[in-house]
matplotlib code that plots the C-alpha trace (Angstrom):
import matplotlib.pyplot as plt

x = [124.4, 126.6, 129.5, 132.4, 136.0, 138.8, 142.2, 140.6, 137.6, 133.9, 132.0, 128.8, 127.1, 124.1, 122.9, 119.5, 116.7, 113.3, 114.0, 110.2, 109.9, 112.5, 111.4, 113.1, 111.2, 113.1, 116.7, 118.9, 122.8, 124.6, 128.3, 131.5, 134.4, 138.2, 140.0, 142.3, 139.9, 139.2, 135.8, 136.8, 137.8, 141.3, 142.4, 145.7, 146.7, 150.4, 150.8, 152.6, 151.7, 154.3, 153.4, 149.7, 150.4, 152.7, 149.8, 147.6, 150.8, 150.2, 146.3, 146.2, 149.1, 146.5, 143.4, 144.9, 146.1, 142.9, 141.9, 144.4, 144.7, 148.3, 149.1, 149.5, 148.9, 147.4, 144.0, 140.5, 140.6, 138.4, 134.5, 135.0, 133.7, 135.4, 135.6, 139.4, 139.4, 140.5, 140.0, 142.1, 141.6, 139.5, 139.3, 136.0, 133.7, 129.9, 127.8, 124.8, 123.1, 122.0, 119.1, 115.9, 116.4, 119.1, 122.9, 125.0, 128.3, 131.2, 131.5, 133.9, 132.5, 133.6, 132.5, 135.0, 133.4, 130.7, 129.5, 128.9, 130.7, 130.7, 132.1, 128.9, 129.0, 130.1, 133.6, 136.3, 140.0, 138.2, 140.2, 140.2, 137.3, 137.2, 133.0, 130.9, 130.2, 126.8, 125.2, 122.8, 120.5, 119.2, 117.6, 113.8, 114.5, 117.4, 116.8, 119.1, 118.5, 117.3, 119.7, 116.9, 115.9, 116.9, 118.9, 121.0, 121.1, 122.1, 124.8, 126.3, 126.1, 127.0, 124.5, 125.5, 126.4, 123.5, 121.0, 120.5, 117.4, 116.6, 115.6, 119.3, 121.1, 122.8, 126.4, 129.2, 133.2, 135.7, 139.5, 142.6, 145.6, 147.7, 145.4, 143.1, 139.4, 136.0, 132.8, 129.2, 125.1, 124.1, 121.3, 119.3, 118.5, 117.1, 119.7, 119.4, 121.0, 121.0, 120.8, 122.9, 119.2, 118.7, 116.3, 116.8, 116.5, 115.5, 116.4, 114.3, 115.7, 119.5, 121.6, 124.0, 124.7, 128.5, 126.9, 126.3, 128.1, 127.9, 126.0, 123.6, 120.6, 120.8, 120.2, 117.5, 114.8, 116.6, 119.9, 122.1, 124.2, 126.9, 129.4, 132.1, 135.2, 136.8, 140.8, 143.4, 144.5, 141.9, 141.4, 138.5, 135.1, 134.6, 133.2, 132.7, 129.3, 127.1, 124.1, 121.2, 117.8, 117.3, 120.6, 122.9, 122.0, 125.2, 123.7, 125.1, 127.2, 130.4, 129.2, 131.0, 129.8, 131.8, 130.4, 130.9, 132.4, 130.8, 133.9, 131.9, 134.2, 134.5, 131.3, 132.1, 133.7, 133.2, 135.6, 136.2, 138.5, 141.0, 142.5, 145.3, 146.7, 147.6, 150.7, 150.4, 150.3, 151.8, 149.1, 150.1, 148.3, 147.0, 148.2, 146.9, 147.8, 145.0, 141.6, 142.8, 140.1, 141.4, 138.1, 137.8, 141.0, 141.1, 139.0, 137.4, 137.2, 136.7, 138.7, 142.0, 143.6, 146.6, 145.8, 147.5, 148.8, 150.0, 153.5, 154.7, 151.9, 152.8, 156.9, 156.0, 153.4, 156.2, 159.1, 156.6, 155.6, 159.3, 160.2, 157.5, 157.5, 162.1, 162.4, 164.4, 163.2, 164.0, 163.7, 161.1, 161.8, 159.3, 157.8, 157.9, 157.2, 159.8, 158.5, 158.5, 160.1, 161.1, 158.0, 158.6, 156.3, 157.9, 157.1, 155.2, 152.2, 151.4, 148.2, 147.1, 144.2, 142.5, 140.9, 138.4, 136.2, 133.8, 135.1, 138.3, 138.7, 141.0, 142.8, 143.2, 146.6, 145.7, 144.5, 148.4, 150.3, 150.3, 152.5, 153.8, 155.4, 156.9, 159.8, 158.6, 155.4, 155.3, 153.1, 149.8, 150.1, 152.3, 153.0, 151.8, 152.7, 148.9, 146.0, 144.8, 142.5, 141.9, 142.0, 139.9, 142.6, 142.2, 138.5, 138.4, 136.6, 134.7, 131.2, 131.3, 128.0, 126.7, 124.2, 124.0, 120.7, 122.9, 125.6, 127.6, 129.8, 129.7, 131.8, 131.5, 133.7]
y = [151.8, 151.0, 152.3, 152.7, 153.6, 154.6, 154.1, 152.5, 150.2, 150.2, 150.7, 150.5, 154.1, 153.1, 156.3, 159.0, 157.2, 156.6, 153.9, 153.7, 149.7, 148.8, 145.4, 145.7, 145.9, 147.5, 146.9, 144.2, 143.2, 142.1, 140.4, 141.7, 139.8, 141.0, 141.0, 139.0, 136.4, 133.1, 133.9, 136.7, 136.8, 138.4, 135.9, 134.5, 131.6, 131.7, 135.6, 135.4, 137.7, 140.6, 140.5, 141.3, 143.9, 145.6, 145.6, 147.0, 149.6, 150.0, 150.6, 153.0, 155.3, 154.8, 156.0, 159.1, 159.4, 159.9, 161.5, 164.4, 166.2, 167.1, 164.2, 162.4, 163.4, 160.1, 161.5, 163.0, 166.6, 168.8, 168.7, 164.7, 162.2, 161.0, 157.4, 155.7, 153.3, 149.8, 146.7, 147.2, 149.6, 149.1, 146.1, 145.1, 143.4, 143.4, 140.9, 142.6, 141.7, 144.5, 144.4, 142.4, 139.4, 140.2, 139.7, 138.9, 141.0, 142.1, 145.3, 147.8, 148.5, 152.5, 155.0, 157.2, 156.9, 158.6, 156.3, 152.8, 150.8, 147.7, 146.4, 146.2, 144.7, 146.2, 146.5, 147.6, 147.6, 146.1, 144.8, 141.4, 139.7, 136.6, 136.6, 137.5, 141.3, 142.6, 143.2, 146.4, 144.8, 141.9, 143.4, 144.8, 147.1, 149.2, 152.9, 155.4, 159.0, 161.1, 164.3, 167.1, 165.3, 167.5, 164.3, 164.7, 168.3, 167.9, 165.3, 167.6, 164.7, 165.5, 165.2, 163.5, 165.2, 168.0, 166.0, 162.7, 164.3, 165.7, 161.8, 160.8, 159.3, 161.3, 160.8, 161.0, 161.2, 160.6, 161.4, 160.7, 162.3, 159.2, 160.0, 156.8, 158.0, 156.1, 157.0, 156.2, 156.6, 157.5, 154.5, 153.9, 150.2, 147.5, 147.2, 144.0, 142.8, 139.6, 140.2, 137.1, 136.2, 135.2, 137.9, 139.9, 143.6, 145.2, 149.3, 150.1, 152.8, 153.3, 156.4, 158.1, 161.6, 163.0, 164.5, 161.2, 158.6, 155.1, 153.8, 156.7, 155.8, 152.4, 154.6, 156.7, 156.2, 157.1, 157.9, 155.1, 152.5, 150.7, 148.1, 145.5, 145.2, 142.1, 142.7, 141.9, 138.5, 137.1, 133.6, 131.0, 132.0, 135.3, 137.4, 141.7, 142.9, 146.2, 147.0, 149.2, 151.0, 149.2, 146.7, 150.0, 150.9, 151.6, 151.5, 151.1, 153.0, 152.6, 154.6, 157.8, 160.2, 162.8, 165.2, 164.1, 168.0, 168.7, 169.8, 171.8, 171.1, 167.4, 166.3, 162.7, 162.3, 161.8, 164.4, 164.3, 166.9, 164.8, 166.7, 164.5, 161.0, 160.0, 156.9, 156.1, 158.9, 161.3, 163.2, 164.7, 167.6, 166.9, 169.7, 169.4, 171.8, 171.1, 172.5, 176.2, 176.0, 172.6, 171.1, 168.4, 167.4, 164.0, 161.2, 158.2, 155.8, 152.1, 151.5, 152.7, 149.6, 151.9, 155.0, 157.9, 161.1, 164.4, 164.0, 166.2, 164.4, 161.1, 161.5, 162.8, 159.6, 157.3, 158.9, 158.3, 154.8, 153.9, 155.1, 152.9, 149.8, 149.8, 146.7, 145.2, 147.9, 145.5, 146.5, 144.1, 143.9, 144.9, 146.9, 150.9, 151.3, 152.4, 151.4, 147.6, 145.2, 142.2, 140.1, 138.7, 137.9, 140.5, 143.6, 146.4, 147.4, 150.9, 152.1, 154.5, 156.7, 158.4, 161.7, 162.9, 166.3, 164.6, 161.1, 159.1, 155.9, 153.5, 151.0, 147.3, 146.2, 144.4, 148.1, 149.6, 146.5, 144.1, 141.1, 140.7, 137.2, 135.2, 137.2, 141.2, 143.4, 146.6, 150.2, 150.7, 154.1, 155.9, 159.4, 161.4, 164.8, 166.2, 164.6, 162.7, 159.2, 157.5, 153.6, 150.5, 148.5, 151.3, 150.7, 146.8, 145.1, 148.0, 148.6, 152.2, 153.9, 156.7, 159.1, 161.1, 162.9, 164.2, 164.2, 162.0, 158.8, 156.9, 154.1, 151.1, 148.3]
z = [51.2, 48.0, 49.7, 47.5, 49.0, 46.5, 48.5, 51.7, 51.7, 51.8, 54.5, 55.6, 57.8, 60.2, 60.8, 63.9, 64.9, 66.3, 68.9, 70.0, 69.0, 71.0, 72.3, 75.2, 78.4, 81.6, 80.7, 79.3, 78.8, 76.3, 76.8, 75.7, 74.0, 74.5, 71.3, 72.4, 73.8, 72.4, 71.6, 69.3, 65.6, 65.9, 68.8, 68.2, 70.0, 69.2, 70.9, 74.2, 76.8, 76.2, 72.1, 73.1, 75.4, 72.9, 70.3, 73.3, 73.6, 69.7, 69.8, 73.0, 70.9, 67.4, 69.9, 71.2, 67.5, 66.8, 70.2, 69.1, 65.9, 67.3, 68.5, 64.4, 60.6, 60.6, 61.9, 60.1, 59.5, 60.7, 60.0, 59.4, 60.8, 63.9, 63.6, 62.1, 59.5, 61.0, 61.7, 64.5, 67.0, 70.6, 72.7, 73.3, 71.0, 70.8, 68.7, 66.8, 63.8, 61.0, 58.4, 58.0, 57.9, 60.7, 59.6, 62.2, 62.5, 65.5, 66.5, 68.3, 71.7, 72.0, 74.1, 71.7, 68.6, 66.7, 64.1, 63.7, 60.9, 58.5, 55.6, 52.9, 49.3, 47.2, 48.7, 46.7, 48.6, 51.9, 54.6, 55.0, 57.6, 58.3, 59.1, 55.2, 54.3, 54.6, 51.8, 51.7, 48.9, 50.8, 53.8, 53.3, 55.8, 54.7, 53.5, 52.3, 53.2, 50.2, 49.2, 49.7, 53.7, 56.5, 57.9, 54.7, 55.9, 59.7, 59.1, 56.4, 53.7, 50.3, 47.3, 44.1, 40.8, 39.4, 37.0, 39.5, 41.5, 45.0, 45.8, 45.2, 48.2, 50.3, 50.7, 52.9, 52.5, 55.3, 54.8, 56.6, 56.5, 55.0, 52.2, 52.5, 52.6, 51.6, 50.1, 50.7, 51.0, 54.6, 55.1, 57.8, 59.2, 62.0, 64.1, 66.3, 69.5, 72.0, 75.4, 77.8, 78.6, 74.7, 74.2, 70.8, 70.9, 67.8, 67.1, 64.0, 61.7, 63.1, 62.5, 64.4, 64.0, 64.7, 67.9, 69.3, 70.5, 69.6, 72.5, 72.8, 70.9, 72.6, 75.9, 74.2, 76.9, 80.1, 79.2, 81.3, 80.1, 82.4, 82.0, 83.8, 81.9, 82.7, 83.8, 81.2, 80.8, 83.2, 82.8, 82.6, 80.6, 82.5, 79.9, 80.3, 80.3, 79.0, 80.5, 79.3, 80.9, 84.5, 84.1, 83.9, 87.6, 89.9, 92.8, 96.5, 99.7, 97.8, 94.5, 93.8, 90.8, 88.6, 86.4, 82.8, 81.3, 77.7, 75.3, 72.4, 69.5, 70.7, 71.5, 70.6, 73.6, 77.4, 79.3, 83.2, 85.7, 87.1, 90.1, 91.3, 91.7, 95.3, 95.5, 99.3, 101.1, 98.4, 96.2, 93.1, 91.5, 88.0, 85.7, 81.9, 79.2, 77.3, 79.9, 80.6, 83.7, 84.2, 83.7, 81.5, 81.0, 80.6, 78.3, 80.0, 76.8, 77.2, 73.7, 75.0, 76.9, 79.1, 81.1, 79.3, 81.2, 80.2, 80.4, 82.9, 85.5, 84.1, 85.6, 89.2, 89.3, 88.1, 90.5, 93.2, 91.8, 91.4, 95.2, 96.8, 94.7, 95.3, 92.9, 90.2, 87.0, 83.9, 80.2, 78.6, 74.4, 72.2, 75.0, 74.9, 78.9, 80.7, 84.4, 84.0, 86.7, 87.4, 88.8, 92.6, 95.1, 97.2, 94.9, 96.6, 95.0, 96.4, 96.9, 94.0, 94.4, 90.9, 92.4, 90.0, 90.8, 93.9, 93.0, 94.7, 92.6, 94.9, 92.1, 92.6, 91.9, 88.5, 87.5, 88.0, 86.5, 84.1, 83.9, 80.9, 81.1, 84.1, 84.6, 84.1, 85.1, 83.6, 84.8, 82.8, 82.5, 80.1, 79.0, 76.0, 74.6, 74.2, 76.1, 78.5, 78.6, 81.4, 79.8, 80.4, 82.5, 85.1, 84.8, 85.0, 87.9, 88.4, 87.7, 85.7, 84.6, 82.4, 83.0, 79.8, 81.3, 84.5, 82.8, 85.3, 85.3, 88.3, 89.7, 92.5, 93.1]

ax = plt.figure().add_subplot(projection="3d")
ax.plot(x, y, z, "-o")
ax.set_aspect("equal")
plt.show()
């Protein structure tokens, strides 16, 4: 795809498939890099603690930015594809390669986005990578999907100017509301990963229509894909992990299951029914103002770093926080949160318990707070005005799975 963007950059569209090569026999797994981890390319050693968990502050408010039409005018309009365009947005990082022969790149691990994305030659106005841009025209394998196909049709591409033929390319737009937008062919090509045993995994032919998530034709054959986020700030050479086929299995007598709810107008998304949120013994109903039946009212997204609650839910859970925990609330600079305290060995971490519809999710204390520096810890949950997401901190150290065939999400320690 000669992509060209006018006021953004150029990117490159994988995009619908025939995943029947894929050399993959039974399952495999593939690691995940933190953004903030040495191993990945926006790592900055000279960020203290509270400086990356205000950018985390920063990227959770961008995702439900683009989570919520209402929630920014910084967001794609409607009938556009759903997928912001940044360099920085999501946590987790997968290494794949594209093209034959295969070039390497790093991508945004989302279970919230629609589309996969690269920079490709030419680039005009590109943001700056440190890794080289793909370039389209040296990989036998890339295609670009002719104007008159039925692909062209489905993913409502555009076709060129009258007079260039029905075998043109077909093309797509995306605009944002800041005015930025970018312009390209829709393409198809091999898209390669390497499992932690070394093993490459080819997908021949990769698209990804706007009904489909980025991780679902990886899951063509049975639908199930897992993964083990790593908590924030760990240290050592722990690195998070996504599983596919037999590797996604969560299996065991501590696995609970929630339906995943389908949201017709998002269909990008993964929607749960959270019911309420217990602190000790107190249990507070979950009331959301954007599910009328109150199904489906929150968004379990693995690029979201803080758990994000309607706001009216979010201030009983922090009243009832506040009461149990009793310590020293501090005000940490550069940090929006308003429950932050000052860090003691004494501070009492009460027991929260996430109640989804047939799930109960008891949190480990690295899933409620994060420290911050020596002196402060601060709540990883905050309040929004429009919708819920339920954010990878309060997923770390858990084993979570997806079951796109029964339409569940399950969930073991």
């Amino acid at each position: 795809m000669a992509a060209l963007a006018t006021t953004a950059f150029a990117l490159f569209l994988l995009c619908v498939s025939d995943f029947s090569s894929v050399s993959a026999k039974g399952g495999f797994t593939i690691d995940l890099i933190h953004r903030d981890s040495p191993h990945s390319p926006f790592y900055n050693p000279s960020e203290t603690p509270s400086q990356r968990l205000k950018n985390a502050f920063c990227r959770s408010i961008s995702r439900l930015n683009h989570f919520s039409p209402t929630a920014s005018s910084s967001v794609a309009q409607p009938n556009q594809a759903e997928s912001t365009i940044t360099n920085n947005n999501g946590d987790y990082l997968m290494e794949l390669s594209v093209g034959t022969p295969p070039f390497p790149i790093k991508a945004i691990a989302d279970t919230g986005s629609d589309l996969i994305w690269t920079q490709c030659e030419p680039c005009v106005d590109c943001y700056t990578q440190t890794d080289p841009i793909f370039d389209p025209s040296k990989s036998s394998t890339y295609r670009t999907i002719p104007c008159s196909s039925d692909q062209c049709t489905e993913l409502k591409g555009r076709c060129p100017a009258e007079g260039s033929g029905s075998g043109s390319a077909c093309q797509y737009k995306v605009s944002y509301g800041d005015q930025s937008h970018t312009i390209g062919d829709i393409a198809v090509d091999t898209l390669t990963l390497t499992s932690t045993t070394g093993n490459n995994v080819s997908f021949p032919k990769t698209m990804a229509t706007p009904a489909m998530t980025m991780l679902e034709p990886l899951t063509k054959k049975d639908g199930k894909f897992s993964y083990c986020l790593v908590p924030f700030g760990s240290e050592g050479n722990q690195t998070s992990k996504l599983n596919f086929g037999d590797d996604a299995g969560v299996l065991g007598s501590g696995v609970v299951s929630t339906p995943i709810v389908q949201d017709q107008t998002r269909k990008t998304f993964f929607f749960l029914t959270l019911e309420a949120i217990s602190v000790n013994n107190t249990k507070i109903p979950f009331s959301s103002s954007s599910s009328a039946s109150g199904e489906g009212n929150i968004i379990i997204d693995s690029g979201t770093t803080l758990t994000i609650l309607e706001q009216f839910s979010y201030l009983e859970l922090e009243k009832a926080v506040d009461k149990v925990v009793g310590g020293e609330r501090v005000r940490v600079p550069q940090i929006p949160i308003s429950l932050c305290y000052k860090a003691s060995k004494d501070l009492k971490v009460p027991n929260i318990t996430v109640h989804f519809s047939g799930a109960d999710v008891k949190l480990e204390p690295n899933n409620i707070f994060i420290r911050v520096s020596d002196e402060a810890v601060c709540f990883a949950f905050v309040p929004s005005q429009s919708i819920s997401i339920y954010g990878n901190l309060a997923q770390a150290g858990f084993l979570v799975g997806y079951d796109l065939k029964k339409k569940t999400v399950l969930q073991a320690n």
